[in-house]
Every structure is written in structure tokens, then in C-alpha cells.
N, C-alpha and C positions, 0 to 999 in steps of 0.2 A: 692520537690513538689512546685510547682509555680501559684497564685491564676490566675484563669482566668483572670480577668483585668487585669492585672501587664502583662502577657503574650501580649496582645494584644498593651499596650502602643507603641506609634511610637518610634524611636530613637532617631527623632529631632520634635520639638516643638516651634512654636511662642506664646509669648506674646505681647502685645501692651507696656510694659514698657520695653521691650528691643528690641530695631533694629537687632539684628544677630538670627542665629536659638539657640534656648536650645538644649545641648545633655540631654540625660536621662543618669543618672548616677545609674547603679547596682551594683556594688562593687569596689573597689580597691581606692576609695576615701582618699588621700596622707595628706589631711588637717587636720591640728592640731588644730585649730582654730574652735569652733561650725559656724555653719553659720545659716543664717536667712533668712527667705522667704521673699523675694520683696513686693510681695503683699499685703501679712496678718501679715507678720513683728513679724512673731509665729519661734520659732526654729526650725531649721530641725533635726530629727533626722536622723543622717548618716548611720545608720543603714536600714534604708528605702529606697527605690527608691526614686529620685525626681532628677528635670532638672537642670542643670547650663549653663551659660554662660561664658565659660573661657575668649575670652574676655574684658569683662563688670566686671566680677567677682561676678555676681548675681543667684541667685540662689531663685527654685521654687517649693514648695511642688504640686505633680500632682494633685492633687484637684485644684489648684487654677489656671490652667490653662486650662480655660475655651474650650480650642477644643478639648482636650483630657479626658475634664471630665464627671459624668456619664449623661448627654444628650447627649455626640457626636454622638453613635453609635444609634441612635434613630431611626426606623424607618415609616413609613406611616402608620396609621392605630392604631398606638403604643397605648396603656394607660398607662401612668406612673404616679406616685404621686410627686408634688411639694411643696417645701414648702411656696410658696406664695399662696396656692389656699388650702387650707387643708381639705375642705368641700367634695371635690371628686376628683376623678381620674380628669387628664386632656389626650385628644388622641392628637396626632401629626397629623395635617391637611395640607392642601394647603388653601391659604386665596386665595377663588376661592367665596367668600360671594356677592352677590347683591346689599348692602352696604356698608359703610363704619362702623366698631366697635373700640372698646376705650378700647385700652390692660387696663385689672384688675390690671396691675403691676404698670409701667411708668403714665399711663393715655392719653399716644399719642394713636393718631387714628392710627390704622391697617388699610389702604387702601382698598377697597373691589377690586377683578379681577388682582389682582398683583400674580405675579406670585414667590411666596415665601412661607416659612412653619410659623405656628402658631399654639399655643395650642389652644383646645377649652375642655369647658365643656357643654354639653349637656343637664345638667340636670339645672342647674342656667345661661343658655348663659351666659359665663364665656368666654373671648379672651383674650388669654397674647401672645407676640411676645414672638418666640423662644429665641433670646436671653434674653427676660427678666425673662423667667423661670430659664435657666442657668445662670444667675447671682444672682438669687436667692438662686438656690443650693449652688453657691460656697460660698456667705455673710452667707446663714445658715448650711454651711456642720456641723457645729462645734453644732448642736442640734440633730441632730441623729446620732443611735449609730452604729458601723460598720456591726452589723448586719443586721440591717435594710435597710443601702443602699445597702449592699452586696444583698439581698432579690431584691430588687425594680430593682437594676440595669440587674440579671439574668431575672428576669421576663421580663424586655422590651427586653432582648436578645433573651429569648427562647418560645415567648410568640405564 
């Protein structure tokens, strides 16, 4: 049996620390040597799915690989919970706003009439730019427990 996400992961993956594509490595992993993740620089368990670059010789726990992780599959409409915003859900919008507003994360201005996605909360006008939700998740993946994104992540799937 194979978890839904893990099913879905692509085969080849970008990071911004490495110039070639990551393969996704599922089993047959030949190295005797533990390896460590580029990013968070936490051990891989080899036992686990996760990206390499043969290469480079780097290697990438999929959480930490921010287009594969659980905001990629997001869709319009969406409510999901972040952890930069923990007061309420945030929905996946289009920054189609009248103004201009001041992402909650970064504090840069979100452009108003641009034609790109953003969270919003509704209930505390709350704006964070897409990516700075997902770089949130992945700086805080390490505070909730897999049940919980496992929960969060089906819900913006089958929502």
C-alpha cells in the first residue's frame, strides 16, 4: 500500500540549491554512507522516499522541496491552515484586490490587479503571497505531527 502523496510525487524535482533536475529515489539506494538533506541539513532516512542529485551528490528530504510540497497541489477556492497565520484558515485567491496589501509573512506589498495567487484571510484581512505560506510550512513542517498534515493536506485535495 502506498500513501496518497508519495503516489503522486513527480520523478524529477527542482530546487534553487541545485542547477540539474532531483530524481526521487524509492528504493534500491546502493549508499553506505547516511546522507543529509541540502536544505535543513537533518539526515535522510533512506528508508523514506526523497530526491537526489547524482550529479552534485545532494540530496533532498520532499518536504523540503518547496514545489512538491503540501501547497503545490492547491487549488482556487481552497482553505487550508498555515502555520504563519494560525488564527484561521487561509483560501487560495487571485491578487485581483483594488489595492495594494502587505503580505502578514515577508511584510512586501502584494500588488493589487496582478495577475497571481495569494492567500487571504477573511476574517482578520490577513494577505500572505503564495510563496510565503509555503515557505513557512516547510521552515515549520518540523511542528506538526504527520497526522495532522496528512489531515490538512487530504482536505485541500478532496475538499
Amino acid at each position: 500500500m502506498i500513501h496518497i502523496g508519495c503516489a503522486l510525487l513527480p520523478k524529477k524535482a527542482r530546487h534553487k540549491f541545485d542547477k540539474h533536475h532531483l530524481e526521487l529515489v524509492t528504493s534500491g539506494w546502493a549508499e553506505k554512507e547516511c546522507c543529509f538533506c541540502e536544505f535543513c541539513e537533518e539526515d535522510i532516512d533512506q528508508k523514506h522516499w526523497f530526491y537526489h542529485c547524482g550529479e552534485c551528490d545532494q540530496s533532498f528530504h520532499v518536504k523540503c522541496i518547496p514545489s512538491v510540497g503540501r501547497l503545490s497541489r492547491v487549488k482556487f477556492g481552497s482553505t487550508v491552515d498555515v502555520p504563519c497565520h494560525p488564527r484561521h484558515p487561509v483560501v487560495l485567491t487571485r491578487m485581483f484586490m483594488e489595492s495594494n496589501q502587505r503580505c502578514g509573512y515577508c511584510k512586501k506589498i502584494i500588488p493589487g490587479f496582478v495577475d497571481d495567487m495569494a492567500f487571504y484571510c477573511s476574517e482578520c484581512e490577513f494577505w500572505i503571497h503564495f510563496g510565503c505560506a509555503r515557505d513557512s510550512c516547510v521552515a515549520n513542517d518540523g511542528q506538526y505531527g504527520r497526522t495532522q498534515l496528512w489531515y490538512e493536506y487530504n482536505r485541500t485535495l478532496y475538499a
